[in-house]
C-alpha angles and dihedrals in degrees: 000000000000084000097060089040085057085041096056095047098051093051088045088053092050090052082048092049091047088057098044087041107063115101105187147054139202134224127270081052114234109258131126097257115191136248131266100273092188126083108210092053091051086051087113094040133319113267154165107279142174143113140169097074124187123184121192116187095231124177101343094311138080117248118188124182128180147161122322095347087131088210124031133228147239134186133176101227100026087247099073116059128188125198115222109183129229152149113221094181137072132248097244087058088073097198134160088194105070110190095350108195089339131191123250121184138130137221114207109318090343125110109214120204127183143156140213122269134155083214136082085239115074108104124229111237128218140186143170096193110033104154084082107045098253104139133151134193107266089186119016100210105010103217084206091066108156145137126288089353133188130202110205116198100202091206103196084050108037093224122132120204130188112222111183145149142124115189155125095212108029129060123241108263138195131224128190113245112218101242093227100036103029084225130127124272129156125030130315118242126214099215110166143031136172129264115198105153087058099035112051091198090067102061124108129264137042094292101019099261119101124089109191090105137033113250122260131236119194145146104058104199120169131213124182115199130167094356084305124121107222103195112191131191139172134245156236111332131325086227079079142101087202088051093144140175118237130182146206128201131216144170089239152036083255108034145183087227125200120209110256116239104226098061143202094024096187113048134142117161091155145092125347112342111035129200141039114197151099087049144114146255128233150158129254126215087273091054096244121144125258142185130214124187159147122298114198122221091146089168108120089033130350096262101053101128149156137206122255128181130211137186099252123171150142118288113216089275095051103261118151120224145157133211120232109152116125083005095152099059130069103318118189116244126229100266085073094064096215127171107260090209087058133353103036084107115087090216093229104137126214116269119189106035109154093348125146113293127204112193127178097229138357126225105210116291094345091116125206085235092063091066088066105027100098086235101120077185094071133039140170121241133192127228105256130005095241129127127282095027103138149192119200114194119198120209092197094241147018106294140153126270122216104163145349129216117192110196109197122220118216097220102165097350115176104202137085128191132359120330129216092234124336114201090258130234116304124195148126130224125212123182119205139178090203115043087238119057115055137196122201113250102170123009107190097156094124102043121122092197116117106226116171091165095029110186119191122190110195117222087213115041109231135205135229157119095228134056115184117190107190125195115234091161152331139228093230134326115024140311101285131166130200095169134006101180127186118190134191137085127319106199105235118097122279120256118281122244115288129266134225093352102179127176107209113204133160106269111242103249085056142082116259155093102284087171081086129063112186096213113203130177143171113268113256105214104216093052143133108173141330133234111206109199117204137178144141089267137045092226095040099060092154098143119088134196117183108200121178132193091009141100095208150022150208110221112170098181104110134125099246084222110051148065121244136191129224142189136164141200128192125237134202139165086277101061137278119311113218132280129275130226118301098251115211111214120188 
């Protein structure tokens, strides 16, 4: 007896270790995000939805908070999230959109909650002690009510200001907070407008390039850093995979506020998960910069969307960045203390990107290939959520396995909102060299935990051919798959340097729409993909672009005026081929 006793707790302390022990994450990041609570937007079938995140490090822990979650989050280590439900209106506002983009700030040792609202109704929350539910109205009826609000506590100099605005005709604008009421007082100051005939990015449509409606700027967030005022702002539209965060910077709350050069500093309309924009930046417990943001799927309605979350910071001249190259793929937390500019990537590639897929059933058009494509847009399902319904992935050949990220699909989910409890995901990884003979990896049948962009990182790296994910059941709808992604080394060499990489762009003296650059390149064989880097600056390539599959690429995202600079490097399962020359464009 006392042997199997010994037996138990040392397999409880290795699950423990295994726990303790993992060091990355993975956009979209891995919460139980709700379900669509409003009836015109599941009209093509219900979903997970939310958007506008903002996380504050708060008493030694994380809280995020974002649109219809009914509820918010917070976790210890940023990996680890925990749900924690609640209503922060009242029954006479008779809204579907609880908290939606919401602002989440504190003042002192005060946590501040509000949501948007066109009215003068809507109460501030506060808190001193929010990882337990325990909140009070701090204002009964804001008089700054307004739409994706943010309440920015200056700190040195103990003002609070309201910044707010979401619109395709009005500017964002700032109000002063009284410091004892949190109401209004004082003018309010229009401080931003777009510019879309000068800044390609903030044009309208999925590639910039459609003009039947005005862009949008929305989700005003500041961040003071070194007596500087960083206004940031999103833009053009969340439908988009170029959804982006730009800044200003000025010497004060209220401006005036000058573009920042280097724009958008948080972009990402590449890969898996697409989109960076309408979020918020923060601190960690090291006191290094992040980003959150909005992740765009806008399939089953046009706001369907998940959270991602990005090393972001502050170069040596003040200019503000975020990194989001490779940012869907295995991305160090902040217990690991890398370096944002450079090491915040794992360096686990991708291993199975467009490789042969066996399923156990299709349901209509929603095709195997579509679990493994990079594409969050599309996913295979299959044609009932029983168990046993299964996806094998092979890699092609025996390679290591770092880490696994499941992305579940809602094909004919039945919920909205936020349950109570859902039965969780259920499922059970094997790993093979064969195709035939199969040896567990993960065995998570029994689990409760809701999961919908599961990411696994293994303690012990395995290796394999073939990875087998097998449904054992499923929280609602069937058993559907956007991205099973297996990450790692393959054991063949990494691309060469690429070859006869040219940005095309309209030359200055001529006519022309110099807010496009057509970007070509020679196919490098061995290649997966390609992430072209861009900025104002060679040594300030802050921008990214992950293309897959292509030896060129549109990208109409340029300031008309000014002269950029490009370069690009090739990717495979086998690790990142060098950079190319740095490729001045005027």
């Amino acid at each position: 007896m006392r042997c199997k006793i010994l037996f138990f707790a040392i397999i409880v302390a290795l699950a423990v270790n295994v726990q303790a022990q993992q060091k990355t994450y993975c956009n979209p990041i891995n919460i139980d995000y709700g379900y669509c609570p409003i009836p015109n937007f599941v009209t093509q079938g219900k979903h997970r939805a939310t958007a506008d995140p903002v996380i504050t490090f708060f008493k030694g822990e994380y809280y995020l908070f974002s649109t219809n979650q009914w509820g918010y989050w917070h976790s210890k280590d940023m990996l680890d999230w925990k749900f924690i439900p609640r209503k922060f209106l009242r029954p006479e506002h008779k809204v579907y959109d609880e908290l939606c983009a919401p602002s989440l700030s504190f003042v002192n040792d005060t946590l501040i909650v509000v949501g948007s609202t066109h009215g003068k109704e809507f109460p501030i929350w506060m808190s001193t002690n929010p990882s337990t539910d325990d909140w009070k109205e701090l204002v009964h009826k804001s008089q700054a009510g307004a739409w994706d609000p943010q309440i920015f506590w200056d700190k040195e100099k103990d003002e609070l200001w309201e910044y707010y605005g979401s619109s395709n005709a009005y500017p964002l604008h700032v109000v002063k907070l009284n410091r004892k009421t949190f109401q209004p007082e004082g003018e309010v100051y229009g401080i931003l407008e777009l510019n879309d005939h000068e800044h390609g990015w903030e044009r309208f449509g999925e590639n910039n390039d459609n003009t039947f409606l005005q862009p949008f700027t929305e989700g005003a967030f500041m961040t003071k850093y070194q007596n500087k005022y960083y206004l940031q702002y999103g833009a053009p539209g969340t439908e988009f995979s170029g959804y982006a965060d730009g800044v200003y910077v000025g010497s004060t709350p209220t401006g005036p506020f000058e573009y920042q050069l280097h724009n958008p500093f948080s972009y990402k309309p590449g890969g898996f998960a697409r989109g960076a924009g309408h979020g918020a930046t923060y601190q960690d417990a090291n006191d290094a910069y992040w980003h959150t943001s909005t992740i765009g799927v806008c399939v089953k309605n046009n706001f369907e969307r998940r959270i991602g979350i990005w090393p972001a910071g502050f170069d040596k001249d003040g200019v503000m960045y975020s990194n989001t190259a490779y940012g869907d793929y295995p991305t160090f937390l902040p217990s690991q203390q890398k370096d944002h500019g450079a090491a915040s990537f794992a360096g686990w590639m991708l291993l199975n990107y467009n490789k042969p897929v066996q399923v156990s059933s299709t349901l209509g058009g929603f095709q195997p290939n579509y679990a493994v494509n990079e594409d969050i847009k599309t996913y295979w399902s299959a044609k009932t959520g029983n168990k046993g319904e299964y996806l094998v992935s092979d890699l092609g050949e025996k390679s290591t396995i770092h880490a696994i990220q499941i992305n579940y699909a809602d094909q004919d989910a039945e919920f909205m909102g936020k349950p109570d409890r859902t039965p969780g995901h259920q499922y059970i990884l094997y790993i093979s060299n064969d195709g035939k003979n199969w040896k567990q990896l993960v065995d998570r049948s029994k689990s409760t935990k809701d999961v919908p962009h599961e990411y696994i990182e293994l303690s012990n790296p395995a290796s394999a051919r073939y990875v087998k994910l097998e449904n054992i059941g499923m929280p609602t709808g069937k058993f559907a798959v956007s991205g099973f992604r297996i990450f790692g080394k393959a054991n063949g060499d990494k691309p060469a340097a690429v070859k006869n990489f040219v940005p095309l762009r309209t030359d200055k003296k001529k006519e022309g729409e110099r807010r496009n650059v057509w970007l070509k390149w020679q196919q490098e064989p061995s290649a997966d993909g390609y992430v072209i880097y861009f900025g104002k600056s060679p040594d300030k390539l802050y921008g990214s672009i992950m293309v897959y599959g292509k030896t060129e690429y549109y990208f109409n995202g340029l300031d008309r005026s000014d002269t950029y600079y490009f370069q690009i490097e090739a990717f495979n399962a086998s690790g990142i081929g060098p950079k190319s020359d740095v490729k001045k464009c005027e």
